[in-house]
C-alpha positions as CSV (number, residue, x, y, z in Angstrom):
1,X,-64.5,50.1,53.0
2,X,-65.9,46.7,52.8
3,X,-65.3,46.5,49.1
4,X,-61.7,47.0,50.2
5,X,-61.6,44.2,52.3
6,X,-62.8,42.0,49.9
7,X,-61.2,42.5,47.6
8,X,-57.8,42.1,49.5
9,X,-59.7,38.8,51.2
10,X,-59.9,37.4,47.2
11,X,-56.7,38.4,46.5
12,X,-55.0,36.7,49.4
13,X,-56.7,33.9,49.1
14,X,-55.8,33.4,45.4
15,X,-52.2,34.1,46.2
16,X,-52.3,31.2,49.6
17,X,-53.5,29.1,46.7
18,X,-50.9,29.2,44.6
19,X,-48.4,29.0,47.4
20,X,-50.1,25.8,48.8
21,X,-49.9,24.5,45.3
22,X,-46.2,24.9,44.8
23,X,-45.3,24.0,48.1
24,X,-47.2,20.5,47.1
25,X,-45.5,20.5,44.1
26,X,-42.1,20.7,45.8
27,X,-43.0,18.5,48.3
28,X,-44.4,15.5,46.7
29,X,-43.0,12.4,45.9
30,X,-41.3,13.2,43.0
31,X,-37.6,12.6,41.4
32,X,-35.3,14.9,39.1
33,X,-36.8,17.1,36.9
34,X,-40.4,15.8,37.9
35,X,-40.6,11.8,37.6
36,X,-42.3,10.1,40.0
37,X,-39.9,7.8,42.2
38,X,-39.5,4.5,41.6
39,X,-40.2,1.6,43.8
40,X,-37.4,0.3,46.1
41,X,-37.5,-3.5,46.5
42,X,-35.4,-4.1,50.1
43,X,-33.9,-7.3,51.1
44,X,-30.6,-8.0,53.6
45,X,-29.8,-10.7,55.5
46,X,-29.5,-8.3,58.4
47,X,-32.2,-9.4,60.5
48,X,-35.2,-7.1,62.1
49,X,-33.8,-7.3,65.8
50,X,-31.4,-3.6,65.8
51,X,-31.6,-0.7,64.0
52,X,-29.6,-1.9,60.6
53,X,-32.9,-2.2,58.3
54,X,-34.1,1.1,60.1
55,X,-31.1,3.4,58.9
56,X,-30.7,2.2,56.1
57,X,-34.4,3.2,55.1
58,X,-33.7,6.6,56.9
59,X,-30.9,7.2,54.2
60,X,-32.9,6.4,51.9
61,X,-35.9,8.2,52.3
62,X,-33.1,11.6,53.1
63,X,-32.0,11.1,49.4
64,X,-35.7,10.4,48.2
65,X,-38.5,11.5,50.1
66,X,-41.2,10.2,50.7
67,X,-40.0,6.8,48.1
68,X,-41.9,3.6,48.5
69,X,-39.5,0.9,50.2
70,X,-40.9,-2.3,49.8
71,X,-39.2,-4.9,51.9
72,X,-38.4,-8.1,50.1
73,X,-36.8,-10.2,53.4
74,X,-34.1,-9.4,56.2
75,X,-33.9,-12.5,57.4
76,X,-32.4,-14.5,54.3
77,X,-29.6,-16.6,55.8
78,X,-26.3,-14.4,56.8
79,X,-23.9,-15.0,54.0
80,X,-26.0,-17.3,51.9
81,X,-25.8,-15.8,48.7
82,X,-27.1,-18.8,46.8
83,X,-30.0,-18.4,48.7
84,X,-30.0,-14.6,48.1
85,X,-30.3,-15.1,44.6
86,X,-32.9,-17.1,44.2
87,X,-35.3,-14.6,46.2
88,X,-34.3,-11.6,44.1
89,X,-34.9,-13.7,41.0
90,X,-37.9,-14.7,42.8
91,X,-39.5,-11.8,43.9
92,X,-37.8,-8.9,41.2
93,X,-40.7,-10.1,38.5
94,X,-43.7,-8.8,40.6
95,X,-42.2,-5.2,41.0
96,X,-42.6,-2.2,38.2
97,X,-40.4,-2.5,35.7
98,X,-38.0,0.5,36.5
99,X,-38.2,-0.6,40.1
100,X,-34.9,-0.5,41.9
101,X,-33.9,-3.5,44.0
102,X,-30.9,-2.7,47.2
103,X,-29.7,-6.4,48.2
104,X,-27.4,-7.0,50.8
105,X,-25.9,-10.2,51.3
106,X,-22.7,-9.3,51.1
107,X,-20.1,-11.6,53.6
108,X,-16.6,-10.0,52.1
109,X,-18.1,-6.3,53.0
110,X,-15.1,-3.7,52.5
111,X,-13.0,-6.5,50.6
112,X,-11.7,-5.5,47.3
113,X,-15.1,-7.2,45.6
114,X,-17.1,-4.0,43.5
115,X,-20.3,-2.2,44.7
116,X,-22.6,-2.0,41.7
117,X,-25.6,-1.0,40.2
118,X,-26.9,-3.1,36.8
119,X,-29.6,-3.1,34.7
120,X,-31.5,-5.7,33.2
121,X,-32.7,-6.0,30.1
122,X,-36.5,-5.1,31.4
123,X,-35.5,-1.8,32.8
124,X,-34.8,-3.1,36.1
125,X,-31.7,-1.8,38.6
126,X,-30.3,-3.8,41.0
127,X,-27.9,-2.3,43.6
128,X,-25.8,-4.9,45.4
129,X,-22.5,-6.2,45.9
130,X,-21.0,-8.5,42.8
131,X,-20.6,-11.4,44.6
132,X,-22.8,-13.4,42.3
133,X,-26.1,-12.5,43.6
134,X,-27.6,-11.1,40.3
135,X,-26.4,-14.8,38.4
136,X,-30.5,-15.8,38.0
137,X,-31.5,-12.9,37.3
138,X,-28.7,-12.3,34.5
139,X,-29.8,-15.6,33.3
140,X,-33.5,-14.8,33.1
141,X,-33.7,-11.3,32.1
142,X,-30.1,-10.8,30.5
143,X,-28.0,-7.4,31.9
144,X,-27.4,-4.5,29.2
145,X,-24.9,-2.6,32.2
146,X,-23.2,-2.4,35.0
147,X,-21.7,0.6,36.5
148,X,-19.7,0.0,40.0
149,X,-20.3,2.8,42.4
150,X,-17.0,5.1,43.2
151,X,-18.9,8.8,43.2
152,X,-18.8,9.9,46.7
153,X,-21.7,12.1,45.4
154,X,-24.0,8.6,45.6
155,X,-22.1,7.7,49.0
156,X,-23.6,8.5,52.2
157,X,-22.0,12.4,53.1
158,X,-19.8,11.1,56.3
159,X,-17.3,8.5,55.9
160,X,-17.5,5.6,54.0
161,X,-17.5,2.5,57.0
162,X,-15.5,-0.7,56.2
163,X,-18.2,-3.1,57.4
164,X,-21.6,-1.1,56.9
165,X,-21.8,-0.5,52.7
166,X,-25.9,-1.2,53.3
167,X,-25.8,2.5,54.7
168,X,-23.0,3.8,53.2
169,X,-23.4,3.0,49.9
170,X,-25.9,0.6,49.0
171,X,-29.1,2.5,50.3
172,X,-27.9,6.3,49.4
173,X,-27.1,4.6,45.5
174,X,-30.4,2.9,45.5
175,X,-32.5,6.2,46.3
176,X,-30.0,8.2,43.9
177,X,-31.8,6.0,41.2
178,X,-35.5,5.9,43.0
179,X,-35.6,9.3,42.3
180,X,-34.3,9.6,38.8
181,X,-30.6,10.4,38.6
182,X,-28.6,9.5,35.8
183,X,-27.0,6.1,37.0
184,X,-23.8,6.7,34.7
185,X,-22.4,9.3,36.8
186,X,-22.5,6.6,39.6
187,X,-18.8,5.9,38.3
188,X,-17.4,3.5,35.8
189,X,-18.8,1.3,33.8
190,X,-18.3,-2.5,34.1
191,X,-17.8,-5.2,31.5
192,X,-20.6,-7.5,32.0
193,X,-19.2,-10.5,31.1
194,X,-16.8,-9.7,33.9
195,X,-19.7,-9.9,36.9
196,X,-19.0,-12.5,39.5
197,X,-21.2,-15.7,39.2
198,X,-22.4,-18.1,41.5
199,X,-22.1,-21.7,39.9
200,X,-25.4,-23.1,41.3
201,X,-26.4,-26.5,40.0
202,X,-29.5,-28.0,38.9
203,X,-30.9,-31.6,38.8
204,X,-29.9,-33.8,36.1
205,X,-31.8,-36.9,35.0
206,X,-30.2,-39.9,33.3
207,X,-30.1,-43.7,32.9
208,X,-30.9,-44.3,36.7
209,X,-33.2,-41.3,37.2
210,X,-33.0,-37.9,39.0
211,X,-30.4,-36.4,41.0
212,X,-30.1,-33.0,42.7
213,X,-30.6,-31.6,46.1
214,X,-32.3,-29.7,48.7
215,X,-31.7,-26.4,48.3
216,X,-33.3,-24.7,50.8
217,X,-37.0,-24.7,52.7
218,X,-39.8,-22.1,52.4
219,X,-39.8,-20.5,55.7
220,X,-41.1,-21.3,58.9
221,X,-42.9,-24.3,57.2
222,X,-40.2,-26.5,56.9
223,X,-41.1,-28.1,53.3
224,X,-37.7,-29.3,51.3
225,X,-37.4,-27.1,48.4
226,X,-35.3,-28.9,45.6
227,X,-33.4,-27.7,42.5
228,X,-35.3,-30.0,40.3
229,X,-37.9,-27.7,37.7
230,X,-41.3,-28.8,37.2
231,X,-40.6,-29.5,33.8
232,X,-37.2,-31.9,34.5
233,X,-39.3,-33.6,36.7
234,X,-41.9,-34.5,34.1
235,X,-39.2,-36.3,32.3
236,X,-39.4,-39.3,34.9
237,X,-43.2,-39.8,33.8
238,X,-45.0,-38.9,37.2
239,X,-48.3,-37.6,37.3
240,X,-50.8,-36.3,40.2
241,X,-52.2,-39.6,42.6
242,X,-49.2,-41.5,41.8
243,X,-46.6,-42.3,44.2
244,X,-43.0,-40.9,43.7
245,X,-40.1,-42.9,45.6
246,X,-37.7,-39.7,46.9
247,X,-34.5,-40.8,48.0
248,X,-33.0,-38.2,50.8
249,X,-29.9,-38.4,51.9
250,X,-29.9,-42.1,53.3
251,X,-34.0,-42.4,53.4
252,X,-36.1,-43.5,51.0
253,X,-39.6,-41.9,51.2
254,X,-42.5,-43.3,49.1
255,X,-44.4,-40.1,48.7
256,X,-47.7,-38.9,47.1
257,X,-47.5,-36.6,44.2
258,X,-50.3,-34.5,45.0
259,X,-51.6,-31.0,43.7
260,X,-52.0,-29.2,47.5
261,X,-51.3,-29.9,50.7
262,X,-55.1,-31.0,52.2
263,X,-55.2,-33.6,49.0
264,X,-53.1,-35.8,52.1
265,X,-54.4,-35.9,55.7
266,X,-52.1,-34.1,58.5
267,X,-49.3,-35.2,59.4
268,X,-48.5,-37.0,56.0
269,X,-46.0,-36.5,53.7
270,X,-46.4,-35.1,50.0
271,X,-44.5,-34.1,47.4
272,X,-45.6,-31.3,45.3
273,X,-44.8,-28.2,42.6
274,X,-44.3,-25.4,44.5
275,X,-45.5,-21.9,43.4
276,X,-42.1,-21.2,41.8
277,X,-42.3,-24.3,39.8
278,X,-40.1,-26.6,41.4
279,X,-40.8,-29.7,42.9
280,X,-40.9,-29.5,46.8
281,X,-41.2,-32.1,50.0
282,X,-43.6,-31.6,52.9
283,X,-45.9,-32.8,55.7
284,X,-49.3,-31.1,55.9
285,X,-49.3,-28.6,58.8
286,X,-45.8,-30.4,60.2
287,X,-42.1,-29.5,59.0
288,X,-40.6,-31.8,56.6
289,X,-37.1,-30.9,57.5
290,X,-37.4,-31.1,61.1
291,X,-39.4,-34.0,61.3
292,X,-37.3,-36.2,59.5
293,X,-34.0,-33.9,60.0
294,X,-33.0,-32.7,57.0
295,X,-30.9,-30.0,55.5
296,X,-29.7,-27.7,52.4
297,X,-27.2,-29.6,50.4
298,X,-28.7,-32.9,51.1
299,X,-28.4,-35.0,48.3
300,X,-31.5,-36.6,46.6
301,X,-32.6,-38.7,43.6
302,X,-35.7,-40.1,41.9
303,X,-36.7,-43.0,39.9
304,X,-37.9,-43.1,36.7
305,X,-41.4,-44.2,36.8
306,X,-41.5,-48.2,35.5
């Protein structure tokens, strides 16, 4: 009798086994036909203060469970597209290369303007609007596709709202990809050289020096971030400990180029190469831009070093 019950003991056991393993199996965080999912990069402009960010993760983890979301930002500026762009291009190199980006900066929501999905020339995917936010990424990592989303299939299963594509669309397209569908059968595809693209300009330097202009600041520190490249700077002739004189706006600030913020003490102003390799204005543990009042689109030049 005991032999019996052993034996059944064994057997059950070996049989929960299996069950627990294939349970596992159909429960982990895998795509179609096996794949592990790929990493969602997040970022909207819808803020952190109601429940926009939260559903729009909810749909996508009900599409793909268990998928990493990694948010990006939601507090861009509303409707700064320009601005938009320049994080994705910013951020989209320090992701896997399959990773899939959802961006939502999208003013004209439910307009006639296309909701697509392209891929970059790395093996990126970027789900978003066409309303120019993909323009420095197309112009860094090229685009070898665009497909613009019309399957209702890759559409969130009640009806489609007019002013909420982040849900509807946006989100249940991004974790279609995350989890390994074929992006074709999203719909149609898109000529690429028909995308929309944001005409963004950069500094230029000629007989009287530099000229370009704030395009933004980093954050809640307040330092003037410029569309001026480290390396168009360096054709004025600057180097670190000398002193640059930054024209902004109406001001003219005689500032030290300097490698980090402490090279100054507080409360002085510095100018500097940011982390993305541009050149920036600050104060050291102050805010350039509300100290001295200053916004995006402020115009600014730079003499040539004599």
């Amino acid at each position: 009798m005991f032999r019996k019950i052993f034996v059944l003991l064994v057997v059950a056991g070996f049989l929960g086994t299996g069950f627990v393993r294939e349970a596992s199996a159909q429960s982990g965080s895998a795509g179609s036909a096996g794949t592990a999912l790929r990493t969602i990069g997040f970022m909207t402009d819808f803020d952190v203060k109601d429940d926009a960010v939260g559903i729009c993760k909810a749909v996508m983890n009900g599409v793909a469970p268990g998928v990493e979301i990694i948010d990006i930002t939601h507090q861009a500026t509303p409707y700064d597209i320009a601005q938009g762009a320049r994080f994705l291009a910013g951020s989209s190199p320090y992701f896997p290369k399959d990773a899939v980006f959802v961006v939502v900066i999208d003013p004209t929501v439910g307009s006639t303007r296309k909701a697509i999905i392209a891929r970059s020339k790395t093996g990126q995917y970027f789900v978003l609007p066409d309303n120019g936010l993909l323009t420095l990424v197309q112009d860094r990592d090229g685009i070898d596709g665009v497909r613009q989303i019309t399957n209702p299939e890759w559409m969130i299963g009640a009806k489609t709202s007019s002013t909420f594509h982040g849900r509807d669309i946006f989100s249940p397209a991004g974790a279609h990809l995350a989890r390994g569908d074929d992006w074709t059968k999203a719909g149609p595809a898109v000529e690429v050289a028909s995308l929309v693209r944001l005409s963004l300009r950069s500094a230029v330097v000629d007989a009287s020096g530099l000229h370009g202009e704030v395009i933004g600041t980093d954050g809640p520190f307040g330092n003037l971030v410029l569309n001026v490249p480290a390396e168009t700077f360096a054709k004025l002739g600057y180097h670190v400990g000398d002193v640059v004189p930054v024209q902004v706006g109406d001001h003219l600030y005689q500032l030290p180029f300097v490698k980090t913020f402490s090279d100054v003490a507080v409360g002085k102003p510095l100018a500097y190469i940011d982390s993305r390799g541009r050149l920036s204005l600050g104060i050291n543990q102050n805010s350039f831009a509300d100290t001295y009042g200053v916004k995006a689109s402020t115009p600014i030049s730079i003499a040539a070093k004599r």
